[in-house]
Short mmCIF file of the C-alpha atoms (twelve columns), coordinates in Angstrom:
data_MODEL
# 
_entry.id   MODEL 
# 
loop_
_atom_site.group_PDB 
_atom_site.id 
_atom_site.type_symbol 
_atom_site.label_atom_id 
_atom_site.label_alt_id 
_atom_site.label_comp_id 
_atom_site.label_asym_id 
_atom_site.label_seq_id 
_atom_site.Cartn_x 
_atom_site.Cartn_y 
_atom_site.Cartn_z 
_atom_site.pdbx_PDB_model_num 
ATOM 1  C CA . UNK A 1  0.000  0.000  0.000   1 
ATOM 2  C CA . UNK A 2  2.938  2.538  0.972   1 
ATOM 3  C CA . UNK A 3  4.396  1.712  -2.192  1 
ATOM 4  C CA . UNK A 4  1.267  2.220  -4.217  1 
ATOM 5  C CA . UNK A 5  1.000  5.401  -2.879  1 
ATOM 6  C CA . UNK A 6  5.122  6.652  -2.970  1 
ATOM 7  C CA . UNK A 7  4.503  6.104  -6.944  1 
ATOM 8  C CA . UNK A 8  1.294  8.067  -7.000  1 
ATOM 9  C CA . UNK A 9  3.175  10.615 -5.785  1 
ATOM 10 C CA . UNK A 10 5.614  10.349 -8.144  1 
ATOM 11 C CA . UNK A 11 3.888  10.209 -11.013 1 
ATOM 12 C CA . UNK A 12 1.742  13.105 -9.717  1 
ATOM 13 C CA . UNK A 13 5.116  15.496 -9.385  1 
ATOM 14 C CA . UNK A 14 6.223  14.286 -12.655 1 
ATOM 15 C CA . UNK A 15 2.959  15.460 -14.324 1 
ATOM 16 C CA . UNK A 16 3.153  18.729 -12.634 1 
ATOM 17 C CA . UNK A 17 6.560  19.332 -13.798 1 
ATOM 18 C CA . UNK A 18 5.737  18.182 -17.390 1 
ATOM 19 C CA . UNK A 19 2.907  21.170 -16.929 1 
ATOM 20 C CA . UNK A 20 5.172  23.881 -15.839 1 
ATOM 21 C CA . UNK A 21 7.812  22.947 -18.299 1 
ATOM 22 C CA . UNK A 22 5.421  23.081 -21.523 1 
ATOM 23 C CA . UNK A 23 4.346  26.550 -20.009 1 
ATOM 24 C CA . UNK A 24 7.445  27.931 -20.141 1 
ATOM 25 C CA . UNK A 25 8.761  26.235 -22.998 1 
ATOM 26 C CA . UNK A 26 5.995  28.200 -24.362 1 
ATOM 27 C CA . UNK A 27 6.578  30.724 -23.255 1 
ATOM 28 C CA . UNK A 28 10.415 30.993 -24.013 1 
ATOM 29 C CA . UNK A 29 9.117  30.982 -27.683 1 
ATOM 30 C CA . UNK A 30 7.639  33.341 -27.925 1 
ATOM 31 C CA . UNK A 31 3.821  32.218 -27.947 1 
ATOM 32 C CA . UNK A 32 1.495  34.364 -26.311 1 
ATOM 33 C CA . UNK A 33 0.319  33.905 -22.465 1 
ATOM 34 C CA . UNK A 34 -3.089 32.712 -23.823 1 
ATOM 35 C CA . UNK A 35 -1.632 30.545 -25.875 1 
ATOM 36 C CA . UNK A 36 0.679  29.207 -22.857 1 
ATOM 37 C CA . UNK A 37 -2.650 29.084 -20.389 1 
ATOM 38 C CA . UNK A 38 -3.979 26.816 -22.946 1 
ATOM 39 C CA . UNK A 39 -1.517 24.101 -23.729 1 
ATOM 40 C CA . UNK A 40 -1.185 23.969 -20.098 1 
ATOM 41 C CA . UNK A 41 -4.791 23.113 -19.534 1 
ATOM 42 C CA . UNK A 42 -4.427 20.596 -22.102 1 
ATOM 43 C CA . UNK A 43 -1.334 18.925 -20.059 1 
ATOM 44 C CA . UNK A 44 -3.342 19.283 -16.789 1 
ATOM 45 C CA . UNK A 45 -6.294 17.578 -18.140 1 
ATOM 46 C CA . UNK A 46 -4.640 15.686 -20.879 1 
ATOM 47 C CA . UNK A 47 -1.420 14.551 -19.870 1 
ATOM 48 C CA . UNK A 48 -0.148 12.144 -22.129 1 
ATOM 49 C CA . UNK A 49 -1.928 13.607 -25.169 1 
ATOM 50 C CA . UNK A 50 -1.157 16.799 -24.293 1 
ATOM 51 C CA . UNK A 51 2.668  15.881 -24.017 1 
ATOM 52 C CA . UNK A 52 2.392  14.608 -27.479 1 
ATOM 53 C CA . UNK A 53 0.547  17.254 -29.380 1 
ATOM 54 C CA . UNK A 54 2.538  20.109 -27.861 1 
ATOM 55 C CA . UNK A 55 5.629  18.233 -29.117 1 
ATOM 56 C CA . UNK A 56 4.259  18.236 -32.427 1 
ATOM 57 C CA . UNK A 57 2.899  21.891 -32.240 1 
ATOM 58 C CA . UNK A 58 5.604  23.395 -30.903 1 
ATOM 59 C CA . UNK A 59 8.583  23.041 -33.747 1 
ATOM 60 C CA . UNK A 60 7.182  25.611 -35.810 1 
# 
């Protein structure tokens, strides 16, 4: 059970990160802030999706 939950918790700050990183990643490249807001909506509610489209998207 304690192990279950220790990789929950991992996972969970690994997702976060992934969030805040697209953000700024976005950000750093000069997309707008609304822009920004919205891929990382997509990676809060989308994570593994998200990941992947934004990787696509974001080589312009």
């Amino acid at each position: 059970m304690l192990l279950f939950l220790f990789i929950s918790f991992a996972l969970f700050v690994v997702h976060i990160v992934l969030c805040v990183w697209a953000y700024r990643d976005s950000i750093r490249r000069g997309k707008s802030t609304e822009f920004a807001i919205i891929i990382l909506l997509a990676m809060l509610f989308f994570p593994i999706i998200g990941l992947i489209v934004y990787l696509i998207i974001r080589n312009d």
